[in-house]
N, C-alpha and C positions, 0 to 999 in steps of 0.2 A: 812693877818690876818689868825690866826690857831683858827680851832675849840679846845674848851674844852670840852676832856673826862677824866672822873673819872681815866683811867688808867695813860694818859697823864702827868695829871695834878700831881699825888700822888709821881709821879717819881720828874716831876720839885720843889714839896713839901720838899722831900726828899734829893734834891740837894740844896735847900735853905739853912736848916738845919744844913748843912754841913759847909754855911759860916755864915759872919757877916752882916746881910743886916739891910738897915734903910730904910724906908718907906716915903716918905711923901706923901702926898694926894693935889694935885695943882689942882683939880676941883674933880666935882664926874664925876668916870669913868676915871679917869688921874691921875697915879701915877709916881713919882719917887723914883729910886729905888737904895740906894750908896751900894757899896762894901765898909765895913769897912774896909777890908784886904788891897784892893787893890787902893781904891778911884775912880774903875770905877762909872760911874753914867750912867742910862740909863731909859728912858721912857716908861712906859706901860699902855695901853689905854684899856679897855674892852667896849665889846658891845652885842648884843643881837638882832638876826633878826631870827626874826619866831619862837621864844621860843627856838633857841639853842644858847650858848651861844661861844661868841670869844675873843681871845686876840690880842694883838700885841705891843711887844716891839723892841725898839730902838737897841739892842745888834746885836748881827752878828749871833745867831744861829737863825736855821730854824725850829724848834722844840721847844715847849712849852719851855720853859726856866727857871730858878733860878728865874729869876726876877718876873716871873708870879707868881710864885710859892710861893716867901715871899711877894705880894702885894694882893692875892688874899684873903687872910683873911681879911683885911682892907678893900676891895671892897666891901665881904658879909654884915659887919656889917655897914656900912655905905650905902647901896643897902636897907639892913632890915630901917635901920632908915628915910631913906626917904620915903619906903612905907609903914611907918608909920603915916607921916605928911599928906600922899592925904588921908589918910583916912577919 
């Protein structure tokens, strides 16, 4: 599991960007993640221990990745709307 920071992340954002990715959402906090280009497909889990926040996906890098990087929009606003409902 890789911690997320603002630098980290904004790169792996950046590399998203760059391709064609699809999202879906197989729980909260579980995303999957297709390359349109290429049809890879890979898993990425986010979590949260002691107020810092982490990822981890299924891909082979070792480093915040693409994948984090186009699922983690989807995680905020889905993150926002559930703490919405304990309200």
């Amino acid at each position: 599991m890789l911690e997320i920071t603002k630098q980290n992340l904004e790169k792996a954002i950046e590399r998203a960007k760059q391709n064609k990715m699809l999202v879906k959402c197989v729980e909260f906090r579980r995303y999957e993640v297709t390359n349109r280009t290429n049809g890879n497909r890979y898993e990425v889990h986010f979590t949260k221990i002691a107020g810092r926040k982490f990822a981890d996906c299924s891909c082979p890098a070792t480093v915040i990745c693409k994948h984090i990087g186009a699922s983690i929009g989807h995680h905020v606003v889905k993150a926002s709307q559930m703490s919405r409902q304990t309200v």
